[in-house]
TORPA-4810 file (N, C-alpha, C, O; in nm, 3 decimals):
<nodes>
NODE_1_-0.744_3.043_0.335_-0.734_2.938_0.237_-0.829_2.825_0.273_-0.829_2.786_0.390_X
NODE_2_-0.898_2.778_0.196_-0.951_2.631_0.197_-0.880_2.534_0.248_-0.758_2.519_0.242_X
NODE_3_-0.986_2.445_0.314_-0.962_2.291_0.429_-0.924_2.226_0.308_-1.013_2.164_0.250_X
NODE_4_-0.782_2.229_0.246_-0.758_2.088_0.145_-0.598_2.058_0.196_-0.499_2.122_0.230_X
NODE_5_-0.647_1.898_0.174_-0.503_1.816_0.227_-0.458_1.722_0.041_-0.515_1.683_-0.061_X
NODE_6_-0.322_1.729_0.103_-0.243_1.695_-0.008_-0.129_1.566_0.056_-0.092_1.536_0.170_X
NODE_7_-0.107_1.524_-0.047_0.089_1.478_-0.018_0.150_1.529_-0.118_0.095_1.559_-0.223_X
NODE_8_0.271_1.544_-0.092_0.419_1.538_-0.192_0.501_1.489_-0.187_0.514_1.414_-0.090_X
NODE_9_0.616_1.499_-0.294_0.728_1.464_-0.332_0.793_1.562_-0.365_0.735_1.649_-0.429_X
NODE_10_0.954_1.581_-0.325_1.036_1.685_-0.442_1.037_1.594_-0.533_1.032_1.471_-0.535_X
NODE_11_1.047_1.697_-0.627_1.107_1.635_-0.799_1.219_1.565_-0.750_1.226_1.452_-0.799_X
NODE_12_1.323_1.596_-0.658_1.467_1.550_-0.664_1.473_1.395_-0.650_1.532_1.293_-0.686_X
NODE_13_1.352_1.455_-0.556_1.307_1.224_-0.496_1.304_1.187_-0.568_1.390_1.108_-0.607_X
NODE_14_1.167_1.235_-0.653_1.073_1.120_-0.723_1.163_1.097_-0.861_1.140_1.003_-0.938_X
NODE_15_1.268_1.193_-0.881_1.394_1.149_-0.997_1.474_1.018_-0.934_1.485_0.907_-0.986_X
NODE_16_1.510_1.049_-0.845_1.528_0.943_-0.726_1.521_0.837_-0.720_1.618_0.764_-0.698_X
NODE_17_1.400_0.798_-0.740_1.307_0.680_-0.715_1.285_0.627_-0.864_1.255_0.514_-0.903_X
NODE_18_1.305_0.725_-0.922_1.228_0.667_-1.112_1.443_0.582_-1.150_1.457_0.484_-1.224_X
NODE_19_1.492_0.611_-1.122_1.627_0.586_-1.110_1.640_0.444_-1.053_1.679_0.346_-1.117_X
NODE_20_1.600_0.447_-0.920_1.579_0.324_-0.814_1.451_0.228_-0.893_1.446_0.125_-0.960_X
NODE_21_1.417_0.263_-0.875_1.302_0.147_-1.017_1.370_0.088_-1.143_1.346_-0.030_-1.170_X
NODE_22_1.452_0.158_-1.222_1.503_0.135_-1.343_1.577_0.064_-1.346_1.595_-0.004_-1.447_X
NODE_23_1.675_0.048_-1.201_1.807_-0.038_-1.185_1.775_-0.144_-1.088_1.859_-0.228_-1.058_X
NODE_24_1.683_-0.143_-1.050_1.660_-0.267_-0.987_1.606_-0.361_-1.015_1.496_-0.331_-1.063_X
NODE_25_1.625_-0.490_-1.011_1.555_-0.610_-1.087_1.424_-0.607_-0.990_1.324_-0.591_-1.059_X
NODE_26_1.390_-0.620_-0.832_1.287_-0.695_-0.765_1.150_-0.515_-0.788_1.045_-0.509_-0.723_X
NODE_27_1.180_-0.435_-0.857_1.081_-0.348_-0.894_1.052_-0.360_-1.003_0.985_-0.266_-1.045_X
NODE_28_1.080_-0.458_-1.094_1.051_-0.499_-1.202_0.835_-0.527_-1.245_0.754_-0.562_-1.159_X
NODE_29_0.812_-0.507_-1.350_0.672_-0.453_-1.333_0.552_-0.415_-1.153_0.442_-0.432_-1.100_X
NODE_30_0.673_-0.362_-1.140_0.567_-0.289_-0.977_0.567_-0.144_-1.011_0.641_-0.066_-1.071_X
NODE_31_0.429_-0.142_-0.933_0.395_0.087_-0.924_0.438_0.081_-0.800_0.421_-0.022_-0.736_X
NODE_32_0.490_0.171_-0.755_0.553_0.273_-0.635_0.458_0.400_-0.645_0.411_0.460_-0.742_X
NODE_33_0.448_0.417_-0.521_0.367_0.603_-0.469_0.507_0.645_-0.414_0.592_0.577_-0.357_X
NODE_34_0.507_0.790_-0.452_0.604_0.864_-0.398_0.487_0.997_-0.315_0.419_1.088_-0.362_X
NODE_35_0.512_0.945_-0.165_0.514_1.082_-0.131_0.605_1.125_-0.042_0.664_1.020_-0.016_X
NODE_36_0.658_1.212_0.024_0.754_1.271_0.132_0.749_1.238_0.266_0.845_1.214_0.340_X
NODE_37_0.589_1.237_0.304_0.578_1.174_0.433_0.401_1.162_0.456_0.349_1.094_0.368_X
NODE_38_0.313_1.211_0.549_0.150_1.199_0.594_0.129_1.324_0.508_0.207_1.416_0.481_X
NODE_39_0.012_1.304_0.474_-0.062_1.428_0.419_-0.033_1.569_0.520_-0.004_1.556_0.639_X
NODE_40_-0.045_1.689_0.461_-0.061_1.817_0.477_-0.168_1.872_0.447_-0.227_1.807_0.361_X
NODE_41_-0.255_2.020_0.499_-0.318_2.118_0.428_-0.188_2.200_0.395_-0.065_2.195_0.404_X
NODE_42_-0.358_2.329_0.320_-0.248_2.427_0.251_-0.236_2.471_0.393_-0.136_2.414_0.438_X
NODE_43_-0.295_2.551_0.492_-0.268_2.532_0.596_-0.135_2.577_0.652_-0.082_2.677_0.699_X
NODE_44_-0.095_2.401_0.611_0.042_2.349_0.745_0.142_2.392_0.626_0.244_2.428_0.685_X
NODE_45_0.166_2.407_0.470_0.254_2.446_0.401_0.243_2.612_0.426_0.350_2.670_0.446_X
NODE_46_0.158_2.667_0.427_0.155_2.808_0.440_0.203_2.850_0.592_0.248_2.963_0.608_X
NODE_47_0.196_2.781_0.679_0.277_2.781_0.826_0.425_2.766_0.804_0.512_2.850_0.824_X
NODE_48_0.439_2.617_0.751_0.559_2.652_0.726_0.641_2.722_0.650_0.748_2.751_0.702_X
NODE_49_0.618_2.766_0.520_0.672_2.908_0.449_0.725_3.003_0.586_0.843_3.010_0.620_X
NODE_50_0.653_3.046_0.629_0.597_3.149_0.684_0.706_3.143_0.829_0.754_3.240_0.887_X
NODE_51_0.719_3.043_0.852_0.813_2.970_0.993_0.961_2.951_0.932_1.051_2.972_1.013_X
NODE_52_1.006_2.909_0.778_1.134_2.864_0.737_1.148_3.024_0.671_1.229_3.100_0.723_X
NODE_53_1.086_3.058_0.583_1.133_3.164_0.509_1.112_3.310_0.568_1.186_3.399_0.528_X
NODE_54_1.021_3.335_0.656_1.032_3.421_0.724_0.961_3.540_0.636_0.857_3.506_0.580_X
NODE_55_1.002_3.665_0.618_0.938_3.793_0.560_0.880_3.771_0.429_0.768_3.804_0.389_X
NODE_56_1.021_3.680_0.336_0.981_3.606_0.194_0.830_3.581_0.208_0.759_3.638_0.124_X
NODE_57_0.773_3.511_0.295_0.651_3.506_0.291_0.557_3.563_0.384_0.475_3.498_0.448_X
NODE_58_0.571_3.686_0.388_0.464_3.799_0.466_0.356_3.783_0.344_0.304_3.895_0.351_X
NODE_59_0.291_3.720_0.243_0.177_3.768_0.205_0.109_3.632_0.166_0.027_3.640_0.074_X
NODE_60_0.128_3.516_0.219_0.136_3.362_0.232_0.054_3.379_0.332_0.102_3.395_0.444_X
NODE_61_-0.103_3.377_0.312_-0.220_3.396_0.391_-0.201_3.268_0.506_-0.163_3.157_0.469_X
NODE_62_-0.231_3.297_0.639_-0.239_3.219_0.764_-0.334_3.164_0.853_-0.318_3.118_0.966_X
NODE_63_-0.453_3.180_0.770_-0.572_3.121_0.781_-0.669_3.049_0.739_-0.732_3.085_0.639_X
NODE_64_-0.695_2.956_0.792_-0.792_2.917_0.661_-0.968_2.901_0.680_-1.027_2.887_0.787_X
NODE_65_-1.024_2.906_0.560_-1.169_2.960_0.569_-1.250_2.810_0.614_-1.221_2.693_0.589_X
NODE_66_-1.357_2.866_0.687_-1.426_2.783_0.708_-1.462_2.698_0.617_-1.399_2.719_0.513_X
NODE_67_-1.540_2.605_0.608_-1.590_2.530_0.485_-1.719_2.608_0.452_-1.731_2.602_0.330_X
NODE_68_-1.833_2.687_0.512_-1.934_2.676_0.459_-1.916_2.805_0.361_-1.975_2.819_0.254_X
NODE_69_-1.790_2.931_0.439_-1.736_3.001_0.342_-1.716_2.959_0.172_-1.788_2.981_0.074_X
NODE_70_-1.627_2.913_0.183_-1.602_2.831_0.088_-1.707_2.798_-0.050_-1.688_2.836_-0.165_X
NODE_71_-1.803_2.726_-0.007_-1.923_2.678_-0.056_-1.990_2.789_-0.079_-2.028_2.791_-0.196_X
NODE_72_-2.025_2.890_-0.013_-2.135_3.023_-0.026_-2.022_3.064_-0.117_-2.054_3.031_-0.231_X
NODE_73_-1.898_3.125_-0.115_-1.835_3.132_-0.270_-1.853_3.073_-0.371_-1.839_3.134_-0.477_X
NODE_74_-1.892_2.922_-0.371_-1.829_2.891_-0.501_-1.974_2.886_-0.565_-1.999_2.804_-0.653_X
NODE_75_-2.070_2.979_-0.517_-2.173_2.982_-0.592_-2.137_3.139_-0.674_-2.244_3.165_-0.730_X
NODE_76_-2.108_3.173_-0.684_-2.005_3.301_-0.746_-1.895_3.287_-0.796_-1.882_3.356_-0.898_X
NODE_77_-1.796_3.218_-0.765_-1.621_3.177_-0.807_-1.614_3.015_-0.854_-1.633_2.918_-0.780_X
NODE_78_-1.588_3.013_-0.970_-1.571_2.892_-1.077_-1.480_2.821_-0.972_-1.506_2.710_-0.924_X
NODE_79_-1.372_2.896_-0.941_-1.207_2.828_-0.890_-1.265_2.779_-0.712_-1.192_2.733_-0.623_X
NODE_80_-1.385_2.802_-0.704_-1.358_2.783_-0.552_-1.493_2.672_-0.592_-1.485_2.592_-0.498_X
NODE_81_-1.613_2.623_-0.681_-1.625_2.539_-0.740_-1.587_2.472_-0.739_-1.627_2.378_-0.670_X
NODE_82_-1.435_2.461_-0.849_-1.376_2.321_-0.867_-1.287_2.249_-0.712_-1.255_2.130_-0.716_X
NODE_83_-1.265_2.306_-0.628_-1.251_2.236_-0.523_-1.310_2.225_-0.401_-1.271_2.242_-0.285_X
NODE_84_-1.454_2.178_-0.471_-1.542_2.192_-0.330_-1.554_2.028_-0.329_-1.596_1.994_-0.218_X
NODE_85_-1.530_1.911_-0.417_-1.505_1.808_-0.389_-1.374_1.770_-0.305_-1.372_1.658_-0.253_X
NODE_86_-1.298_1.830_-0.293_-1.156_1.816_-0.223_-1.185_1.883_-0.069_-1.136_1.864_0.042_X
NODE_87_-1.257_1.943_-0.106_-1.277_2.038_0.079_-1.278_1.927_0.181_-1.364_1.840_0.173_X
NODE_88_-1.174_1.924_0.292_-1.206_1.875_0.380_-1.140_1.730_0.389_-1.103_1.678_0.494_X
NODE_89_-1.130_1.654_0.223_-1.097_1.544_0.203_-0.971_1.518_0.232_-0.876_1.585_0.190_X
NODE_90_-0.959_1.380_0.337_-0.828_1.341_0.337_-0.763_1.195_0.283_-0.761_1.082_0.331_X
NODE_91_-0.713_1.256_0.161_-0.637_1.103_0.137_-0.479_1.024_0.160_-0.374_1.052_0.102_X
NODE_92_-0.498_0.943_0.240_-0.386_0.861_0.295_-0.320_0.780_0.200_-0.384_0.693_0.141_X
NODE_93_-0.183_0.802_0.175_-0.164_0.700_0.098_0.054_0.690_0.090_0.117_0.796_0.092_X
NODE_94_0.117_0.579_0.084_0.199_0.545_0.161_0.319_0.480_0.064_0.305_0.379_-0.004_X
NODE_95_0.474_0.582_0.076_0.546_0.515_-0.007_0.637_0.403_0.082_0.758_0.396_0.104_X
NODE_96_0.561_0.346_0.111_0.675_0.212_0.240_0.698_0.147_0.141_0.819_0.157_0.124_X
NODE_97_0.640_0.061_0.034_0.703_0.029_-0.049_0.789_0.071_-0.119_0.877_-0.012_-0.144_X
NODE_98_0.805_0.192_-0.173_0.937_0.196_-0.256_1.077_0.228_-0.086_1.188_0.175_-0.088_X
NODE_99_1.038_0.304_0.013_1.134_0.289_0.165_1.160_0.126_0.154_1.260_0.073_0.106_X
NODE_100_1.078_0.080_0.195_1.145_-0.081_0.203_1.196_-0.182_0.107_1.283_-0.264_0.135_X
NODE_101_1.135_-0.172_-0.010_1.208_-0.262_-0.116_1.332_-0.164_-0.155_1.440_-0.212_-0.120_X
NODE_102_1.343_-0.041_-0.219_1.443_0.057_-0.268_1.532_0.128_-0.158_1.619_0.212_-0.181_X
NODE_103_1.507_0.097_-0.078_1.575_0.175_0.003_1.563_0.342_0.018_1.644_0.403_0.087_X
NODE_104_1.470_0.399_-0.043_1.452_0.478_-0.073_1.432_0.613_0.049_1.358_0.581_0.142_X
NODE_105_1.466_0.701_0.053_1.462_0.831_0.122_1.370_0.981_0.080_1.434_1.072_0.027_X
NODE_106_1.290_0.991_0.095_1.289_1.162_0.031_1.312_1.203_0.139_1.321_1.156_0.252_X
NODE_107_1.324_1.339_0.072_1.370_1.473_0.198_1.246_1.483_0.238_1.146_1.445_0.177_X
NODE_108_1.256_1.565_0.404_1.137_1.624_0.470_1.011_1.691_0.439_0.967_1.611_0.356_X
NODE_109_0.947_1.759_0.445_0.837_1.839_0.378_0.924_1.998_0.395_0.939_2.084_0.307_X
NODE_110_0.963_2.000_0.511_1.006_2.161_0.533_1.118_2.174_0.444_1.141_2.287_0.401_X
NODE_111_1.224_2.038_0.395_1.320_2.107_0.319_1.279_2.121_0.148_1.348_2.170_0.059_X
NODE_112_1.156_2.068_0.139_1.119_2.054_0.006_1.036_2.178_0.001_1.033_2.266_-0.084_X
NODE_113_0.974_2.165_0.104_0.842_2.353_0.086_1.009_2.501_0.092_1.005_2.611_0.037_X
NODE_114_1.106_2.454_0.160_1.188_2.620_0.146_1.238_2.577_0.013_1.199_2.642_-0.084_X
NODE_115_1.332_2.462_-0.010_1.369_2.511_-0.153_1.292_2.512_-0.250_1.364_2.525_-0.349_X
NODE_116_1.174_2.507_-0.284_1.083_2.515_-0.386_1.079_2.664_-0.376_1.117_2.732_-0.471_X
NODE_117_1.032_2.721_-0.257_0.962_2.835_-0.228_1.105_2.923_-0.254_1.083_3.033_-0.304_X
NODE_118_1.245_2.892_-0.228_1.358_3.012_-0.247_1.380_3.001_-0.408_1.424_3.088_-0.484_X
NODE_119_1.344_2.890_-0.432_1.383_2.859_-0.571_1.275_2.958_-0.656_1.322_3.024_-0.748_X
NODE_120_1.146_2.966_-0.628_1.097_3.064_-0.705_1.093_3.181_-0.715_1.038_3.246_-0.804_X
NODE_121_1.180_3.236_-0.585_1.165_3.352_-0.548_1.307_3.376_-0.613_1.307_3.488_-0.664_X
NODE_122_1.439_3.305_-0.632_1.550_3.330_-0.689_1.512_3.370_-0.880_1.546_3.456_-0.962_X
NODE_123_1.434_3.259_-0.877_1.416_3.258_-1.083_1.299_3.383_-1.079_1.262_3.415_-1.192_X
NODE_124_1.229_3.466_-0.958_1.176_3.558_-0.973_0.975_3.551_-1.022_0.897_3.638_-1.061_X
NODE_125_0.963_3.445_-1.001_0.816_3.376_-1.012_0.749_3.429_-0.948_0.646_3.488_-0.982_X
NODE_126_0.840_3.410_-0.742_0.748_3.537_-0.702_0.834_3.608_-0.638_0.946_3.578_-0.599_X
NODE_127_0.755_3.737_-0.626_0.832_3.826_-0.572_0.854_3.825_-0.420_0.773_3.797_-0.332_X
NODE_128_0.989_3.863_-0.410_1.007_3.887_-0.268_0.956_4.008_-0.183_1.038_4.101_-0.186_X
NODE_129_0.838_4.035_-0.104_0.844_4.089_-0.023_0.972_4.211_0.065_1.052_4.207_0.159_X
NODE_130_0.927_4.304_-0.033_1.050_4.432_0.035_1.060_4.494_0.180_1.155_4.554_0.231_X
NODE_131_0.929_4.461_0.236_0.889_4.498_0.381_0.958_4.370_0.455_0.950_4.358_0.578_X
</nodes>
């Protein structure tokens, strides 16, 4: 997989938080960032699959490609193209504001990457791995 870093949120939070904004007077015209915690690659989510869910994700690739890979593809592959501006890029960015004014909590990254990941594998999105 490609050098790309991300943040998140579960939905459950960021319902959470859109809740905690609505009822509070001192968030009154303020933006809040929701993310879960420091940036990730796909990487460190594909580690962890792979570490929480176990066999579920035997086909949740565990490596990731160099960058110049990458680039010598995306002169052939549209999809590896559109994220050759993201390669490598890391953006920082911090929900202490809505933690400190809202009081606010999200869950971990690992409990948000398994239930996403059991959750699709329950509604059948993807398949579970029979081996």
């Amino acid at each position: 997989m490609p050098r790309i870093y991300f943040g998140m949120v579960d939905v459950r939070d960021l319902a959470d938080l859109q809740i905690r904004v609505m009822q509070d007077e001192a968030a009154k015209m303020q933006r809040f960032l929701a993310t879960g915690g420091e940036v990730l690659s796909m990487l460190d989510v594909a580690l962890m699959l792979r570490r929480i869910i176990g066999k579920t994700a035997n086909r949740v690739p565990a490596k990731q490609y160099p960058d110049w890979v990458v680039r010598l593809s995306a002169l052939f592959n549209a999809q590896a193209k559109v994220i050759l501006p993201q390669l490598g890029v890391i953006r920082r960015s911090s929900s202490e504001k809505a933690r400190s004014l809202l009081r606010w909590r999200p869950r971990s990254y690992d409990e948000t990457v398994t239930d996403t990941a059991r959750s699709l594998v329950r509604q059948g999105i993807v398949k579970s791995d029979p081996a």
